[in-house]
C-alpha positions as YAML, in Angstrom:
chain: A
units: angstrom
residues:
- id: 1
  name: UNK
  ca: [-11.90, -25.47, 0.77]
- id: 2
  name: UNK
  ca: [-10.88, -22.68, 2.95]
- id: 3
  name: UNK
  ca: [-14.52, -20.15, 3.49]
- id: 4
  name: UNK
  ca: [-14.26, -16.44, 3.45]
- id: 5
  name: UNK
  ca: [-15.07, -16.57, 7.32]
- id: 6
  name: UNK
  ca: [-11.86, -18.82, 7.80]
- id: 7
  name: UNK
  ca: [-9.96, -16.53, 5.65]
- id: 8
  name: UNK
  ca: [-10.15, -13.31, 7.59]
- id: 9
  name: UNK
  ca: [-8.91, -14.91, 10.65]
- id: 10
  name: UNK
  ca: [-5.90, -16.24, 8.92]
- id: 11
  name: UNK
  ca: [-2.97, -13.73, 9.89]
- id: 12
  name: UNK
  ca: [-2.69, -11.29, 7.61]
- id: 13
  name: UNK
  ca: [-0.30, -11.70, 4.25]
- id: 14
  name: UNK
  ca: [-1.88, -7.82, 2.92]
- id: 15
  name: UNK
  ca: [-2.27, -4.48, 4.23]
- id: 16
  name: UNK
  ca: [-3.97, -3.96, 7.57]
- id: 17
  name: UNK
  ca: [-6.38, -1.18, 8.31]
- id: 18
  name: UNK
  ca: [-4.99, 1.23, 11.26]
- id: 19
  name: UNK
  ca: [-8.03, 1.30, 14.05]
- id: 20
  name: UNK
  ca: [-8.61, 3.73, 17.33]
- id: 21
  name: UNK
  ca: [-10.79, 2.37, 19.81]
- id: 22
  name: UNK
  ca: [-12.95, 4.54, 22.84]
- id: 23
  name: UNK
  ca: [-11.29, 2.23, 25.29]
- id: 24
  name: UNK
  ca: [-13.15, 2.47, 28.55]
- id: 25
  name: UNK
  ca: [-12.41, 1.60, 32.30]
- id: 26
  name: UNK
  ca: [-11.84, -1.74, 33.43]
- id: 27
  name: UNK
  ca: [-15.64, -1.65, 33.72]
- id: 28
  name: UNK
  ca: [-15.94, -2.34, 30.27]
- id: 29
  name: UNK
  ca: [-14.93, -5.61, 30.69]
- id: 30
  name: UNK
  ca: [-18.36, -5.85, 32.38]
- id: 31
  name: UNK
  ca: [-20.26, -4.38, 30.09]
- id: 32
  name: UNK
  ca: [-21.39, -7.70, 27.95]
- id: 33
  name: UNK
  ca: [-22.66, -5.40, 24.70]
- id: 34
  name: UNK
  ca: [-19.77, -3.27, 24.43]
- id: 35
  name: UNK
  ca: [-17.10, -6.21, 25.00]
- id: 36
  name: UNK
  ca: [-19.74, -8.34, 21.99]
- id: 37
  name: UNK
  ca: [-18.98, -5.16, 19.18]
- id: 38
  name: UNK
  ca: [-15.42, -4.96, 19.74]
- id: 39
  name: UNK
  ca: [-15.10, -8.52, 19.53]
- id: 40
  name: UNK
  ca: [-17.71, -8.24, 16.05]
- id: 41
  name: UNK
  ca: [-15.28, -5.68, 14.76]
- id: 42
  name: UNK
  ca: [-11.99, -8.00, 15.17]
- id: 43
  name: UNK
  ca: [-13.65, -10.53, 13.46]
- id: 44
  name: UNK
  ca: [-14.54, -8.47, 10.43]
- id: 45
  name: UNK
  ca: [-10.85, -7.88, 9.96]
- id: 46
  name: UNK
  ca: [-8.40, -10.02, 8.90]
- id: 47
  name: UNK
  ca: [-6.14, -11.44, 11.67]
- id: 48
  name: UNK
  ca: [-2.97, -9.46, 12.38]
- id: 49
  name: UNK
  ca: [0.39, -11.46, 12.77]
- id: 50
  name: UNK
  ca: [1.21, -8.76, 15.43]
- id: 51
  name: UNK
  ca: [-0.57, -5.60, 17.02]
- id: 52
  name: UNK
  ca: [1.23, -2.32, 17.61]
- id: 53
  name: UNK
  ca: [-0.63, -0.70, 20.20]
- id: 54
  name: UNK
  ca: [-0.64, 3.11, 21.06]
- id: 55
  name: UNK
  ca: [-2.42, 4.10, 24.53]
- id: 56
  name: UNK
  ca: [-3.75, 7.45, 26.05]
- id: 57
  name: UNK
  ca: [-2.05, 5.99, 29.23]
- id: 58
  name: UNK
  ca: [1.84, 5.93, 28.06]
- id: 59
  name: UNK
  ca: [3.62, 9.13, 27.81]
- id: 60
  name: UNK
  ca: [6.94, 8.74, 27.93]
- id: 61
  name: UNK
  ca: [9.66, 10.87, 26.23]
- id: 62
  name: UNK
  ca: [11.54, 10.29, 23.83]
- id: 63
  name: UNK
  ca: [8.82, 7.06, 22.12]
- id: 64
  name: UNK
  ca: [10.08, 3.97, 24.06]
- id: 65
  name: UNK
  ca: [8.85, 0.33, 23.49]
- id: 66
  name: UNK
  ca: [7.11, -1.59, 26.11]
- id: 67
  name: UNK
  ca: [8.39, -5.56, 26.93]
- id: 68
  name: UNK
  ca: [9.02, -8.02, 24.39]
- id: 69
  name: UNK
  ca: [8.09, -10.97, 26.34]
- id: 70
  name: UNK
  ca: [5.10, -11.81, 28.36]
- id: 71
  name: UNK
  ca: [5.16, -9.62, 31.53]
- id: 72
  name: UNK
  ca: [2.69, -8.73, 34.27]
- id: 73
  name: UNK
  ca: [-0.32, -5.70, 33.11]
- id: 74
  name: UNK
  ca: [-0.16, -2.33, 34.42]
- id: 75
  name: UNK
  ca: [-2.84, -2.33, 36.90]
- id: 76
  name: UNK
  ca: [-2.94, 1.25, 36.40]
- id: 77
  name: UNK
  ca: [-5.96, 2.20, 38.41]
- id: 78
  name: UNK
  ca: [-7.47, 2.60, 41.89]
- id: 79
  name: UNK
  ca: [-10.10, 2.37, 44.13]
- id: 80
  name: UNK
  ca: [-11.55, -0.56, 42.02]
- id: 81
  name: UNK
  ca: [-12.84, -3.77, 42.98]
- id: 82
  name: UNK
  ca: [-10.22, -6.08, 43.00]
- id: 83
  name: UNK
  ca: [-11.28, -8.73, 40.52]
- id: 84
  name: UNK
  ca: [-10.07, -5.88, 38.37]
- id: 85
  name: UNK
  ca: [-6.83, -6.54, 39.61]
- id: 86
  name: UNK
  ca: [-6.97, -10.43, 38.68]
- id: 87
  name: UNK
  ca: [-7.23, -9.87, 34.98]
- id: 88
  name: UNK
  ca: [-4.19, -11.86, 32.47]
- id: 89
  name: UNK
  ca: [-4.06, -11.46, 29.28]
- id: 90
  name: UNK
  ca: [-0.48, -12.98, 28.26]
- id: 91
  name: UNK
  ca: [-0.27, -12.03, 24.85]
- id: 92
  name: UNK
  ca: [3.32, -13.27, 23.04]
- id: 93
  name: UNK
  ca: [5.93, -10.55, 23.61]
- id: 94
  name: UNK
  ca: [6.84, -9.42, 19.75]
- id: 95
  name: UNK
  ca: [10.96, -8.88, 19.57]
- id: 96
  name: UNK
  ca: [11.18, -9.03, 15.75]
- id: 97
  name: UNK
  ca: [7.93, -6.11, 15.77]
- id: 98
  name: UNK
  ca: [10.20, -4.13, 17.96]
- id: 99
  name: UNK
  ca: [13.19, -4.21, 15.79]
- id: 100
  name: UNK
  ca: [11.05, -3.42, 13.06]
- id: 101
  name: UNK
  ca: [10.14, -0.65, 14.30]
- id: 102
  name: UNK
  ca: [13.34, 0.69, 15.67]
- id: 103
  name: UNK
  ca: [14.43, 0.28, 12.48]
- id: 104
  name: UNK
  ca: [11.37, 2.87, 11.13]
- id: 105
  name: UNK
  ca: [11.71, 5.51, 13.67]
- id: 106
  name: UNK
  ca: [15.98, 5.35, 13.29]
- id: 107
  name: UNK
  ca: [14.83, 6.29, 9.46]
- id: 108
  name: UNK
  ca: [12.75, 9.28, 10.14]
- id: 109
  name: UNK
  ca: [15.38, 10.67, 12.89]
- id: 110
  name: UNK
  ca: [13.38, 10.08, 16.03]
- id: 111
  name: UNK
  ca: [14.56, 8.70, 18.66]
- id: 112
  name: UNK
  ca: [13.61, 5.48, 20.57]
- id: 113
  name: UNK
  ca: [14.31, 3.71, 23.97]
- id: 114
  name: UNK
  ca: [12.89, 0.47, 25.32]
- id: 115
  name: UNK
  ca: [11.17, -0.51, 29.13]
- id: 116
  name: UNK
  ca: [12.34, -4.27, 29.36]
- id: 117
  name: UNK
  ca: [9.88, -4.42, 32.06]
- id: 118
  name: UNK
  ca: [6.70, -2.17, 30.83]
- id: 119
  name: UNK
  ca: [3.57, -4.19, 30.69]
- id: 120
  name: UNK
  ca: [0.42, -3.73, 29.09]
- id: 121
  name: UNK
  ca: [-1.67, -0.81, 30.58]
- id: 122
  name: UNK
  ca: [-5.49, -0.52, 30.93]
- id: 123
  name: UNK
  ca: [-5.94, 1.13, 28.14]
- id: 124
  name: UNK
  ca: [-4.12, -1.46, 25.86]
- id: 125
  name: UNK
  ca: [-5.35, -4.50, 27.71]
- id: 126
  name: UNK
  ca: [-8.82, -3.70, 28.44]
- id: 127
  name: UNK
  ca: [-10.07, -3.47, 24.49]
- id: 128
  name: UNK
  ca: [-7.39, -6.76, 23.34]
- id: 129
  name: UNK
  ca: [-9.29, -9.00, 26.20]
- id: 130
  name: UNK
  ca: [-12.23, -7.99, 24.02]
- id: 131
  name: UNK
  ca: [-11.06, -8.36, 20.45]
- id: 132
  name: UNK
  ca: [-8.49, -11.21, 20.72]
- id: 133
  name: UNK
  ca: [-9.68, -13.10, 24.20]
- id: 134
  name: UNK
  ca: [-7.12, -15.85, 23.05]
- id: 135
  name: UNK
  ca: [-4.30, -13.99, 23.93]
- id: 136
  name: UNK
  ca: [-2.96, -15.67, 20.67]
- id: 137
  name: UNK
  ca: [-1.31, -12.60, 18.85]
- id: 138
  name: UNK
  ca: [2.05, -11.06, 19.57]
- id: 139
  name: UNK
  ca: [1.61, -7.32, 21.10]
- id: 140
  name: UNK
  ca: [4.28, -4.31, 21.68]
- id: 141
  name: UNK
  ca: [2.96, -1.01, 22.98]
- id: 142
  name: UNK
  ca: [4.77, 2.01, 22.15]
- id: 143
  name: UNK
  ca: [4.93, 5.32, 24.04]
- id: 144
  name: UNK
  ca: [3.57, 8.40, 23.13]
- id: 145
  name: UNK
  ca: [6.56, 10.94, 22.85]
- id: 146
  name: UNK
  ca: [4.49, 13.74, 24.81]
- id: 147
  name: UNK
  ca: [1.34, 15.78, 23.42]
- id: 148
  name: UNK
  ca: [2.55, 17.58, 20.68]
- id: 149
  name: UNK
  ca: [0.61, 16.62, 17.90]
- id: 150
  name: UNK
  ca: [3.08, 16.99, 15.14]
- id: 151
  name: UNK
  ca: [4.97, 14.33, 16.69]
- id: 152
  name: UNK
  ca: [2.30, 12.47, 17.18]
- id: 153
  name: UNK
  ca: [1.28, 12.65, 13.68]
- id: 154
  name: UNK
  ca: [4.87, 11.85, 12.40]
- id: 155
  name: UNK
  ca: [5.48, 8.71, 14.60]
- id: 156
  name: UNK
  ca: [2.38, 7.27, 13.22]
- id: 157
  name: UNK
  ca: [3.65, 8.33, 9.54]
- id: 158
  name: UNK
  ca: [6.85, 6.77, 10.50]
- id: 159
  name: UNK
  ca: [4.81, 3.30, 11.79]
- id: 160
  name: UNK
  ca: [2.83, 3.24, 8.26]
- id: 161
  name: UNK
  ca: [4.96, 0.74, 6.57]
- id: 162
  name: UNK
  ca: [3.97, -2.31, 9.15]
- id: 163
  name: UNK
  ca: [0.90, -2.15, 7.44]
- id: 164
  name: UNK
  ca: [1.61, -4.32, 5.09]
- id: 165
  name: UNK
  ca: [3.59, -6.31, 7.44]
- id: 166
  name: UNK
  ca: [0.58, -7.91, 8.57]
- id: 167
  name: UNK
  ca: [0.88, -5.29, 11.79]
- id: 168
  name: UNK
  ca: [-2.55, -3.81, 13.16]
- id: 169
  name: UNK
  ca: [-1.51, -0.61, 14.61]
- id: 170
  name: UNK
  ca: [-3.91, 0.00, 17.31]
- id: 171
  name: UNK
  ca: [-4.64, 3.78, 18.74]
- id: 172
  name: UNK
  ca: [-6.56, 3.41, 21.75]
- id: 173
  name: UNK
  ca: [-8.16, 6.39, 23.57]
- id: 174
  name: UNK
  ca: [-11.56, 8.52, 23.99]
- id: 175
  name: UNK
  ca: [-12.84, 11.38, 21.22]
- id: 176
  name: UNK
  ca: [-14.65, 13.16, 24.11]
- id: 177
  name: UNK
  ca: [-13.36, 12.73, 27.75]
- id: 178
  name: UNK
  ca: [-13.92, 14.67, 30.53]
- id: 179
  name: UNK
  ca: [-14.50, 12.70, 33.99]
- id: 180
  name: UNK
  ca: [-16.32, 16.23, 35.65]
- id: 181
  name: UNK
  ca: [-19.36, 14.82, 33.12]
- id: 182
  name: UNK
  ca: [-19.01, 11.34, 34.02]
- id: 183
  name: UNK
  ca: [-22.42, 9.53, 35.41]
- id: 184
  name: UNK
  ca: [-24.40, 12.93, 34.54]
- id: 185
  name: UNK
  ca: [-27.67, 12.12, 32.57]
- id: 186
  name: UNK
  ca: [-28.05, 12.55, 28.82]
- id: 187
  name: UNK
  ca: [-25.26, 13.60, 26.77]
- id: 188
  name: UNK
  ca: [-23.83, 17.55, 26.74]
- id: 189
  name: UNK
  ca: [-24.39, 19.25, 23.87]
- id: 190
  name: UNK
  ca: [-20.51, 19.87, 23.79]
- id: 191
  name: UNK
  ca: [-20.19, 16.23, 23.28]
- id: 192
  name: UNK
  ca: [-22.53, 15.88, 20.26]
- id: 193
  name: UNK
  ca: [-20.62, 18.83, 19.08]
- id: 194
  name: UNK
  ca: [-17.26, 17.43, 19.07]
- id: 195
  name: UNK
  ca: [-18.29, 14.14, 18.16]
- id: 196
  name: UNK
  ca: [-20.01, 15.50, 15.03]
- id: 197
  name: UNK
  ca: [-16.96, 17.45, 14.44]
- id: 198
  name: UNK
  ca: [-14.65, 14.61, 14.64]
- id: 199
  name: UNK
  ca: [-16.84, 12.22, 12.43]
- id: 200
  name: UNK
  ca: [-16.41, 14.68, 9.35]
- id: 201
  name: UNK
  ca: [-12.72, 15.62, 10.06]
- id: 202
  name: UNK
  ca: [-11.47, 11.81, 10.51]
- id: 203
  name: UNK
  ca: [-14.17, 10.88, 7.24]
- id: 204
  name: UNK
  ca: [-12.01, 13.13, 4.94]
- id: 205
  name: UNK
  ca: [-9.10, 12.70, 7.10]
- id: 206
  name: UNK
  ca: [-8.60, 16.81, 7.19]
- id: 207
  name: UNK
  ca: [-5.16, 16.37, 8.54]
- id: 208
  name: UNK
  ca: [-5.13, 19.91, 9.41]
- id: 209
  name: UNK
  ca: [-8.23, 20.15, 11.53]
- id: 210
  name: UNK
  ca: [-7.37, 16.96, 13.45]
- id: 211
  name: UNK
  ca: [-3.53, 18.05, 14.32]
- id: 212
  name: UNK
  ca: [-5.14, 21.96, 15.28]
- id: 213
  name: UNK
  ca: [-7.89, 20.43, 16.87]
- id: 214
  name: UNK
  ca: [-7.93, 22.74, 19.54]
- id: 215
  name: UNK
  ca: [-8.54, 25.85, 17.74]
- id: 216
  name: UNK
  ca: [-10.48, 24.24, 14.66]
- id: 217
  name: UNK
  ca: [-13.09, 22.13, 16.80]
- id: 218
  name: UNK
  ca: [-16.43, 23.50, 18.58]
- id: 219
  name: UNK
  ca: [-15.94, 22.97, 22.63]
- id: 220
  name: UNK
  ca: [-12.27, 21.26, 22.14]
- id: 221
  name: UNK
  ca: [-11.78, 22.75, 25.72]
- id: 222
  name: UNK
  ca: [-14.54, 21.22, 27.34]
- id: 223
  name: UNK
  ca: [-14.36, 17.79, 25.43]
- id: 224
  name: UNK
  ca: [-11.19, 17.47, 26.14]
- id: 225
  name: UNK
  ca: [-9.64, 19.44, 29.07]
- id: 226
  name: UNK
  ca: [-6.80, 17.46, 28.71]
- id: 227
  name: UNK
  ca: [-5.64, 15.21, 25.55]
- id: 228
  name: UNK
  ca: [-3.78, 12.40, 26.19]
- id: 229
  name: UNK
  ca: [-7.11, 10.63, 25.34]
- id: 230
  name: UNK
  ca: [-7.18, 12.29, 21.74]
- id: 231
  name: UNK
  ca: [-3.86, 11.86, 21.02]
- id: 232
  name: UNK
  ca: [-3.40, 8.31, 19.66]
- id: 233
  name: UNK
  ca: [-5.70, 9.18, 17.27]
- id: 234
  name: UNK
  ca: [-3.61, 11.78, 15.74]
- id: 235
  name: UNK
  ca: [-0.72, 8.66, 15.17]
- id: 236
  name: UNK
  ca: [-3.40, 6.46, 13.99]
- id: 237
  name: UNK
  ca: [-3.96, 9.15, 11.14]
- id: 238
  name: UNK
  ca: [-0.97, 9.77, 10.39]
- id: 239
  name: UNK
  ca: [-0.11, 6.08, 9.48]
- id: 240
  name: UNK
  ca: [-2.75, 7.14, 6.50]
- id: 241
  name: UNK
  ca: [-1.86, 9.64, 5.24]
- id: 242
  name: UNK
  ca: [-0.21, 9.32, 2.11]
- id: 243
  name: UNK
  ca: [-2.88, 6.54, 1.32]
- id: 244
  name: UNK
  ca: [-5.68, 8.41, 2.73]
- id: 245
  name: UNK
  ca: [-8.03, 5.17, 2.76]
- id: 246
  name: UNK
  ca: [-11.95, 5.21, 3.40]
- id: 247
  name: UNK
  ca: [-12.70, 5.86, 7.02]
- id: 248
  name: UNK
  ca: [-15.46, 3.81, 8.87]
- id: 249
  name: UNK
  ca: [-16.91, 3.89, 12.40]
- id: 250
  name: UNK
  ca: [-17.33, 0.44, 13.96]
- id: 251
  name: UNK
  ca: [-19.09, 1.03, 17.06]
- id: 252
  name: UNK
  ca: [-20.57, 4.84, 17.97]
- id: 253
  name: UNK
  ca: [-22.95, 5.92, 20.88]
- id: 254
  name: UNK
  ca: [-22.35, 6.71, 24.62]
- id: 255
  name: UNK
  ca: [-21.29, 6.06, 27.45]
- id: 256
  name: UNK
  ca: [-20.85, 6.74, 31.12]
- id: 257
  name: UNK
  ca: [-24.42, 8.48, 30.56]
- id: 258
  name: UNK
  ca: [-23.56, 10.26, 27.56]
- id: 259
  name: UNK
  ca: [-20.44, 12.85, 27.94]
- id: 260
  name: UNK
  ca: [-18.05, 9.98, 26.84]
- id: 261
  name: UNK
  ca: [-18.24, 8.96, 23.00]
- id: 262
  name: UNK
  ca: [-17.99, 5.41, 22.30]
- id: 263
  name: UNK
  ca: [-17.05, 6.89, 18.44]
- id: 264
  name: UNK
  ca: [-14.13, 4.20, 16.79]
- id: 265
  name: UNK
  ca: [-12.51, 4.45, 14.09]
- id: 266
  name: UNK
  ca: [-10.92, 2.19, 11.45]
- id: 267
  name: UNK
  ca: [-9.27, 3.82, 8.55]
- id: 268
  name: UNK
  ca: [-8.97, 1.17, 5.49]
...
């Protein structure tokens, strides 16, 4: 008989909760604690047949897919030591996840291209090393179509349907980043602010106060001087909207001495 530990790593035959994760540097993959709750939290879920992943560090107009095969990371980064340069993580490439999803987007009118040769950046790579170290499930990364959060919100409305796929769609970003605060000792009150802020609006998923976050949140402009970080969680939401699940947080706290929350998300 099969135990209810064995069960949730099975890949997934139901729906899959949509998660955004605080990422971190490359340094995270030193950071033994932080690496042990993200790979907690991926056990606690059941196992995804494939991961769509979302990261602060692709922009690219109009949404374009990353490789469908196993290709080298984005080592995109510098002026680290260089057994940050040495890390693998040779997940499967995920064609039939791409067509899926070109399929998706061609429904909802937006448009899509595709980077044969796009690896995995930092900010996808760094939290999957954590949360699947067996490089054992298929990923695709998908572009962020630029910072305007409508669009941002409707791709990840667009995405919802892979949920019950067995998909994981994975935002991956930081709540609160601003590097001027980095290494700086105890944590701003802007950042407690925003954090606090954040907390209530993704717990009742006020889709309204997350897409106008910077008018509707206390020290927006100092938490986040620029958004890119933000921004996949605004997809992430939007993949729940119309079932508006219950909204949990993982792993919270600090880091980088306290102007950077670790606040994640999972929404189902």
């Amino acid at each position: 008989m099969t135990n209810q530990t064995e069960t949730k790593r099975n890949p997934s035959s139901g729906r899959m909760p949509v998660i955004f994760a605080a990422h971190g540097a490359p340094i995270l993959l030193d950071d033994a604690g932080w690496m042990g709750e993200l790979a907690l939290w991926a056990k606690a879920m059941p196992k995804p047949k494939s991961i769509l992943m979302v990261s602060a560090h692709w922009d690219e107009r109009p949404t374009t897919l990353g490789a469908t095969r196993t290709v080298p990371l984005v080592y995109d980064f510098s002026g680290f030591p260089e057994r940050y340069y040495q890390t693998k993580y040779p997940a499967p490439g995920a064609p039939e996840l791409a067509a899926c999803v070109r399929e998706l987007l061609r429904q909802r009118e937006i448009s899509v291209n595709h980077d044969s040769e796009r690896g995995l950046d930092h900010g996808a790579y760094v939290p999957l090393v954590a949360m699947y170290q067996g490089a054992d499930v298929p990923v695709l990364q998908v572009s962020m179509p630029g910072l305007d959060a409508p669009e941002l919100f409707k791709l990840g409305r667009a995405l919802a349907p892979l949920r019950d796929e067995g998909v994981l769609i994975f935002g991956s970003g930081f709540l609160t980043h601003n590097m001027r605060f980095a290494f700086r000792p105890g944590t701003p009150a802007w950042a407690r602010e925003f954090d606090t802020w954040a907390e209530g609006a993704l717990s009742h998923l006020d889709v309204d106060a997350l897409v106008n976050f910077q008018t509707r949140a206390p020290a927006a402009q100092i938490a986040l001087p620029t958004w890119e970080h933000y921004a996949p969680v605004l997809v992430a939401a939007g993949a729940v909207a119309d079932e508006r699940p219950g909204t949990t947080f993982p792993i919270t706290g600090w880091w980088m001495d306290g102007a950077f929350t670790r606040r994640s998300v999972q929404f189902g």
